[in-house]
C-alpha positions in Angstrom: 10.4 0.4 -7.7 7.0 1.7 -7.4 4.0 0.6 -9.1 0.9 2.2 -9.8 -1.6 -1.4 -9.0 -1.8 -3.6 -6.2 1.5 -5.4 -5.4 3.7 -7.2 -3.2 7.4 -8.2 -2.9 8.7 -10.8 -5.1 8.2 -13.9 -3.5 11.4 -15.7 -5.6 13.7 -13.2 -4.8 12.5 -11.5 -1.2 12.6 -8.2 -2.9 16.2 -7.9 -3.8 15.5 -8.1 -7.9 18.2 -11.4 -7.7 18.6 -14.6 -7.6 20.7 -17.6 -8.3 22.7 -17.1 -11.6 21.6 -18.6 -15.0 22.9 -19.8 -17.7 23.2 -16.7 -19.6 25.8 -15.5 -16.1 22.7 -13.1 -14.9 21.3 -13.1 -11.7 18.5 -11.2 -12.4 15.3 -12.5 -10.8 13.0 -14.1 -13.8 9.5 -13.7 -11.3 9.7 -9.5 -11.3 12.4 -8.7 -13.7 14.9 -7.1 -11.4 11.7 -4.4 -10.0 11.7 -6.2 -6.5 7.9 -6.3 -6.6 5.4 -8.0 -8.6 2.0 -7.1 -9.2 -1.0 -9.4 -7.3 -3.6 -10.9 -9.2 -5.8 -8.2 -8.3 -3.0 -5.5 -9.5 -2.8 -7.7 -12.9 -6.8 -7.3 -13.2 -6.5 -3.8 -13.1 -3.5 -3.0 -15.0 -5.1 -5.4 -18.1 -8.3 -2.8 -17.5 -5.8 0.3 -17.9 -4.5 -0.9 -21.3 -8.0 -2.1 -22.1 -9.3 1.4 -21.6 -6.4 2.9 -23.4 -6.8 0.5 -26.4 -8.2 2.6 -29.4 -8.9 1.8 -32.8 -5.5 3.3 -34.9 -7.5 5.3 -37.2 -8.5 8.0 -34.4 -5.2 8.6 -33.6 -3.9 12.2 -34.3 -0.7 14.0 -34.6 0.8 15.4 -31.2 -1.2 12.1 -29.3 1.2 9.1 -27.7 1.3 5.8 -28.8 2.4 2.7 -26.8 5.4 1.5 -28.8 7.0 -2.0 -27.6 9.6 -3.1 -30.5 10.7 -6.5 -30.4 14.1 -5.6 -29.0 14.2 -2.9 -26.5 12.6 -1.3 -24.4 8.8 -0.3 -24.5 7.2 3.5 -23.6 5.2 6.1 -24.9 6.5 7.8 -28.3 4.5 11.1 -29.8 2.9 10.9 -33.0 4.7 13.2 -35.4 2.4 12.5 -38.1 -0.3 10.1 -40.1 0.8 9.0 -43.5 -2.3 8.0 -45.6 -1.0 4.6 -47.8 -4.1 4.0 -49.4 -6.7 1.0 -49.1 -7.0 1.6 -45.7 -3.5 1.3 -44.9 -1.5 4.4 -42.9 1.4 5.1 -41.3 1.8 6.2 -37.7 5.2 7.9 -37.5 6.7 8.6 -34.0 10.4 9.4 -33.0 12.0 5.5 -33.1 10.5 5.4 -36.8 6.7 4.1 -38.3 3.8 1.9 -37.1 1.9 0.3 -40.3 -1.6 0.1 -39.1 -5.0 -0.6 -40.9 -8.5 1.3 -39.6 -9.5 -1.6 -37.7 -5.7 -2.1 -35.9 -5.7 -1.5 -32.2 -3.4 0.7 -31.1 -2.9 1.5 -26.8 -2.6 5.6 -27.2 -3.6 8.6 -25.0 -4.1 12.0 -26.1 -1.9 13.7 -23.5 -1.1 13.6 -19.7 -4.3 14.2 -18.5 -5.7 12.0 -20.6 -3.5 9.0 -18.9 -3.7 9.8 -15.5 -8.2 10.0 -16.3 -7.5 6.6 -17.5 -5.3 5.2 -15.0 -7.5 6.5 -12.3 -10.7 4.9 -14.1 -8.5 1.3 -13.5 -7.6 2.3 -9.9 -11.6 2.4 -9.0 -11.9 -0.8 -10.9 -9.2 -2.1 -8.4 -10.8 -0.8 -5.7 -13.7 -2.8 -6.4 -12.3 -5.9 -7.2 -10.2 -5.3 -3.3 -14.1 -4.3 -1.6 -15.3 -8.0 -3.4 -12.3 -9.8 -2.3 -12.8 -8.5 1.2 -16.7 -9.1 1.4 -16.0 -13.1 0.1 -13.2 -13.0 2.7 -15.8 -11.9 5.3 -18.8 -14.1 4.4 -16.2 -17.2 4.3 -15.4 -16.1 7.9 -19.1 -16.1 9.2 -19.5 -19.6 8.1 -16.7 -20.9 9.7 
């Protein structure tokens, strides 16, 4: 699987996505979820940046944007906004293909306006990464010299 941020193959599993079986008769790895790779600390800073930056107050989103929709049970992606339903005392609905999203104004809501809008956002966390790798390497360097 590929991932967007820093990572490196599972350490628990050795990249296959298994390990030993569990009780529920699965021997899918717990550490990376089956993906064979795992993000590194650095790739965990800078995907918690990409959410971060695609966190938006619910009341600014608009019909036709894409909300982040991760239901209890199953599995979590991007749903289009089909429309806003006004409730009343600051209460709305967000309604999207798998169904609504009750929201206040001041609910927080991860949501891009379109494609573009995700990759300017993902890219805006990919510099971030790319500092936090320069830093990493400059402590690494200065550790060196005093040895």
């Amino acid at each position: 699987m590929a991932t967007v941020f820093q990572s490196e193959t599972c350490g628990r599993c050795a990249g296959s996505g298994h390990y030993s079986r569990n009780s529920r008769g699965s021997t899918l790895c717990y550490d990376c979820g089956g993906a064979k790779v795992r993000l590194t600390k650095i790739g965990l800073k800078a995907e918690a940046r990409c959410i971060e930056i695609q966190t938006r107050l619910a009341s600014t989103v608009k019909a036709g944007d894409n909300v982040w929709y991760a239901p209890y049970l199953g599995r979590a992606r991007w749903m289009w906004v089909h429309e806003i339903i006004e409730r009343g005392n600051g209460m709305f609905d967000i309604r999207h293909n798998d169904g609504l999203m009750v929201c206040t104004e001041e609910t927080k809501v991860r949501t891009v306006r379109n494609e573009e809008d995700r990759q300017q956002t993902i890219a805006a966390a990919l510099e971030y990464q790319n500092t936090l790798i320069a830093k990493q390497a400059k402590r690494a360097a200065t550790k060196e010299k005093a040895a």
